[in-house]
N, C-alpha and C positions, 0 to 999 in steps of 0.2 A: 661097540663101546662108545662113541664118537656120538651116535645119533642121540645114546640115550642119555647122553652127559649134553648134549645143546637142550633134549625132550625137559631135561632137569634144569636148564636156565630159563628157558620160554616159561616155564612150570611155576617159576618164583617170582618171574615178572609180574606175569599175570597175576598172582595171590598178591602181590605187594609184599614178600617177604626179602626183606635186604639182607637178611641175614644166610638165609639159606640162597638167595640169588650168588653172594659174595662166595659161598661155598661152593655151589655150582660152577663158575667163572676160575677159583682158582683150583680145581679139581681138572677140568678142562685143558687149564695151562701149564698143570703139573702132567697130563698125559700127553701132551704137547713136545714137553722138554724131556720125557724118557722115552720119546722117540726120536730125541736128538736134533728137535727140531725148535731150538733155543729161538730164533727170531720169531718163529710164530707166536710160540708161549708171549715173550716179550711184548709182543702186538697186544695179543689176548688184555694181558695184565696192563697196561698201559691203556688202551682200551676203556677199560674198569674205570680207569682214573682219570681218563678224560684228560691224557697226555699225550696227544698224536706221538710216536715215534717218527722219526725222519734222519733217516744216514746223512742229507743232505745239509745239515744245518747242525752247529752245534749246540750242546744243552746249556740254558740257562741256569747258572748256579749262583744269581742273586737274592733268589729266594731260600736260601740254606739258612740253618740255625745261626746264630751265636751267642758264645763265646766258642771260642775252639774247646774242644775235646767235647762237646755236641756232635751226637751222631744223629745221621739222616740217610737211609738208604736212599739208593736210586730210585728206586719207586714213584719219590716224594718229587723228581724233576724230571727227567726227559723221558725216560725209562727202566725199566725195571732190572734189577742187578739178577745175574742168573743164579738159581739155585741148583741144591744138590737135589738130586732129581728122588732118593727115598725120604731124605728128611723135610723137604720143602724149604731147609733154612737158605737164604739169601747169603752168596757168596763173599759180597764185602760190604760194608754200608760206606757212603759219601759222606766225607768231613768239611768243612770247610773253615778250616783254622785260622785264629787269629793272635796266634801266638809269632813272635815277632824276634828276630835272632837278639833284640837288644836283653829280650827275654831269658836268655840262654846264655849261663855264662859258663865259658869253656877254659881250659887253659891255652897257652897263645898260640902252640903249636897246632894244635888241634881245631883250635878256629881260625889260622891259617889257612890249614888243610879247605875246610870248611866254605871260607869266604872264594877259594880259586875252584871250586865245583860248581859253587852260584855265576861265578864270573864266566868259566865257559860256558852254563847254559846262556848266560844274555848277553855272550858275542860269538854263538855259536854259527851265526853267519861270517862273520871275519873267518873262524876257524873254516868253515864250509867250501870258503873259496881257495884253502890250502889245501883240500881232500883232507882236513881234520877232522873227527869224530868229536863234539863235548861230552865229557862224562856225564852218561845218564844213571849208573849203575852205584848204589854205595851199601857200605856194609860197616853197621854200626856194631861194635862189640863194647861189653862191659859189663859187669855185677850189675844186681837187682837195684833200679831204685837212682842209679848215675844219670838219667836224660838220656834216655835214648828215644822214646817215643819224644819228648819236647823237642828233641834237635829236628827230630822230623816230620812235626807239626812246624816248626818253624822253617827249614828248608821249601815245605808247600807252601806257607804263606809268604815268605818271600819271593819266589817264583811266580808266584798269583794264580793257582793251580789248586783246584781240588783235591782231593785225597783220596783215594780205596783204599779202606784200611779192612786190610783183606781178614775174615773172620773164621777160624779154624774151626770153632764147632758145627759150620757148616762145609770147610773144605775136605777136612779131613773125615774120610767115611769107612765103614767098617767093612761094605762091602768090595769084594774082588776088582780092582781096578779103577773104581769109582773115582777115588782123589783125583788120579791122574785126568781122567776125564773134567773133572771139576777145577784142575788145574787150569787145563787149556779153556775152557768154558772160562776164566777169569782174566785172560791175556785178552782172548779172541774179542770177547764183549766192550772191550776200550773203542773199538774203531781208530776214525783219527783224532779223536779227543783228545786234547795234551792234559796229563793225567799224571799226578802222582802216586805208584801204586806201594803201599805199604806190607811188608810182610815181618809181622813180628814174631816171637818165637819164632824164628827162620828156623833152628836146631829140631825144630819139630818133625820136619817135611826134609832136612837137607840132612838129615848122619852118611857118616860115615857108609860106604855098603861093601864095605871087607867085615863090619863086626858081625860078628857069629851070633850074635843075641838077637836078629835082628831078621824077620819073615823076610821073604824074597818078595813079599807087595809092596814094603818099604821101600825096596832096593829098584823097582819099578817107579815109583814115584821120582825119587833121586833123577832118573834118567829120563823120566818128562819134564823135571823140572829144568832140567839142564836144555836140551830143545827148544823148550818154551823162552827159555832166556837167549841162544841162540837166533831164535827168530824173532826177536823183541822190538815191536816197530820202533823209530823214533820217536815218536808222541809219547811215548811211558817213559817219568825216569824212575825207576825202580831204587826203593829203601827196603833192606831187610835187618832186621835190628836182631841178635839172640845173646845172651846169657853165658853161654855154651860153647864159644868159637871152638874148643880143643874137639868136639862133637861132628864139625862136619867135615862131609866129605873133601879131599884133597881137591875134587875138579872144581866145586864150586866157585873155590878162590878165585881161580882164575880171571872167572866171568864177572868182578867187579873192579868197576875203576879205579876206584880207591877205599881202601881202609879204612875207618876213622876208631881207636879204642879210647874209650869212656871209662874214666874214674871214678872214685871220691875226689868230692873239691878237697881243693889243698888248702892251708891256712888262707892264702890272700883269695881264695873264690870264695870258701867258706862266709868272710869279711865282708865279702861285695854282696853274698846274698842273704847275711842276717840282717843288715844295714836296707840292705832294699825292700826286706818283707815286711818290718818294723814300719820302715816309713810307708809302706802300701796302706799297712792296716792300723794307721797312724794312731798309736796309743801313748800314752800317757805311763816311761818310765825310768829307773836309774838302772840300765842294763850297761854292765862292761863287755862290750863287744869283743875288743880284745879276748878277754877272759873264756867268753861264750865260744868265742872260733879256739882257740885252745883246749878246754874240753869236750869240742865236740869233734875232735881230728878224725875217730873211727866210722860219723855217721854217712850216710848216702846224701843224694842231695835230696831225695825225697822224707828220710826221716829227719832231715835236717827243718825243710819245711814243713812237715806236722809238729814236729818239735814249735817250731814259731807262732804258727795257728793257736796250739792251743795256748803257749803263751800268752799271744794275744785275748782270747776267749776269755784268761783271767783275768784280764784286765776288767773287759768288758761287762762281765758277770758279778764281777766284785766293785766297780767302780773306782777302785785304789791303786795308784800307782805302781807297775809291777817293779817289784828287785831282786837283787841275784839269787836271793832265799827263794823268791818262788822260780824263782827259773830251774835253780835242783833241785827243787822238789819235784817241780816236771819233768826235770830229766832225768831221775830216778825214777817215776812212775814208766817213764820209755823202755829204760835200759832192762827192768823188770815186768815189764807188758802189765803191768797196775795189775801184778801179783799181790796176793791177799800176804803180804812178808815175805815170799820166796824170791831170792834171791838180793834183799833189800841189804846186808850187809859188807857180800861181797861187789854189789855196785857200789856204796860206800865208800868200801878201801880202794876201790879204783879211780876214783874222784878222790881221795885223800891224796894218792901221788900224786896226780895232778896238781896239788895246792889249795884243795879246798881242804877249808878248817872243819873242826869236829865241831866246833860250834852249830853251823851253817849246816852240817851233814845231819846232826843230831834232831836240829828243829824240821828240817825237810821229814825225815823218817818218824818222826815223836818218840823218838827213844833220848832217854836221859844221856847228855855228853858223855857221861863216867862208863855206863854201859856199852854205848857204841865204841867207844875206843877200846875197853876191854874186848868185845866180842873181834874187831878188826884185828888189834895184838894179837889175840889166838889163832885169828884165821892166817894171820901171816905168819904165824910161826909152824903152823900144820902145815903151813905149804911151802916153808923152806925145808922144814924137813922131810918131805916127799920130793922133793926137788934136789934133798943133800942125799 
């Protein structure tokens, strides 16, 4: 198999096919790496790219993209990131973030927490000389859309650390034991490169394994993954972020240093980060901020910020000063996903309790004031009496 697969690279040279050479070479390095022999592959593909590999020396990551949340596999710098050996997908891709904690606004407890996990990594020599450990391990919990990947883009760039941001449609594989393998292929491949390695959707790979819903391949994962964390060199500090905390398993917990649970911003974060988007995307308008972090108490931080973009957008597109009319207009297009009228009413009456007037509600929606109030009167009276 070996002979005929170099017969097929020799084959492409000579034609001058790059195309089919490139096929050949990663054909090569994919029979390489299901025979479990990850550094050769690595060599191979590296090789290709005319990126010496060397244990000896670490990898330059001055050449990485930016802005943060620009991905660049390994490939692109020292070496090549291992793949899952059926799909060929690349294990994690290299980030290199330039998102910055002034970027991240938390509440104060929580970036307490925060600021003292930064702080024993950059006196983790002080701690080193008491037979201290610094916390390398952290475990971001909170609903969709709170910052959890930004806290941990910014954790790596403050660090000064790359990022693995570990990629599940290539870890997690359908066949028999495969993940698991493709687990340790993910720790083992850091060397001693200080590296932050990212695992999102952690709930994915980490449930529970007492639930009964749940193959016994899962439940083998679960238990490399715990291993794989056990023997976790110091060079890794490991971020797993999920959705899902009530989902994983009990051991898991154990194995990180600290917690950190991620909200909704509260009025006064809400405050700091309408005021800061505003003035980012410096527009031209008569917005009550107050008023805007008041109505927006239920959003994420992430709909919070599309919410502002597009505000912004209107300005930009229209050239006219934006004002609170059009900002609930926008935010009624949110609350109803710019449904063709569905559910454009009872968003309405829920911004009416808030304090917004039928006037304001009525020109947002194009429905005549006299109608919209009507239609709200009934909706709230259908639903006291389902409610009486």
């Amino acid at each position: 198999m070996k002979a005929e697969l170099i017969a097929n690279i020799i084959s492409a040279h000579c034609m001058g096919d790059e195309l089919k050479f490139k096929a050949a070479v990663d054909e090569l390095a994919a029979d390489e790496d299901k025979k479990g022999n990850v550094r050769v592959s690595s060599l191979i593909l590296a090789a290709y790219k005319a990126t010496p590999v060397s244990s000896s020396r670490k990898p330059d990551y001055s050449s990485l993209q930016e802005p943060g949340f620009t991905t660049q596999s390994v490939a692109a710098d020292a070496s090549y990131a291992p793949r899952d050996k059926d799909s060929h997908l690349e294990l994690y891709d290299l980030i290199k973030p330039n998102i910055s904690l002034d970027d991240v606004i938390l509440p104060e407890k929580q970036k307490e927490l925060l600021l003292q996990v930064l702080k024993e990594q950059k006196e983790n020599t002080k701690l080193a000389a008491h037979n201290l450990p610094a916390a390398n391990r952290l475990l971001l919990c909170g609903p969709p859309g709170c910052g959890k990947t930004m806290t941990a883009h910014a954790i790596a760039h403050e660090l000064g650390l790359p990022m693995a941001y570990v990629r599940l449609d290539g870890l997690v594989s359908s066949y028999l034991g495969q993940t698991s393998v493709n687990l340790r292929k993910v720790f083992s491949s850091m060397g001693n490169t200080p590296v932050v390695l990212f695992l999102d959707e952690f709930d994915a790979i980490a449930k529970k394994r007492d639930d009964g819903n749940e193959l016994g391949e899962l439940k083998r994962v679960v238990t490399a993954l715990l291993q794989n964390f056990d023997n976790m060199p110091e060079n890794i500090f490991l971020i797993a972020a999920t959705n899902h905390e009530h989902l994983l398993d009990p051991a898991i917990w154990r194995r990180f240093n600290y917690v950190i649970n991620l909200g909704y911003p509260d009025d006064q974060q809400r405050t700091a980060l309408i005021q800061k988007w505003l003035d980012e995307y410096n527009i031209e308008h008569k917005l009550d901020i107050t008023k805007m972090s008041a109505l927006t108490a239920d959003r994420s931080t992430a709909q919070l910020k599309e919410l502002i973009i597009t505000t912004a957008k209107r300005y930009i597109t229209s050239g006219k000063t934006v004002t609170m009319d059009d900002f609930i207009e926008l935010f009624i297009q949110q609350l109803t996903n710019n449904a063709n009228g569905t559910g454009v009413v009872e968003a309405a009456a829920e911004l009416k309790k808030k304090g917004v007037s039928i006037r304001s509600l009525a020109k947002a929606v194009g429905m005549p004031h006299n109608t919209l109030s009507y239609r709200i009167n009934k909706l709230t009276k259908e639903e006291g009496s389902v409610n009486g």
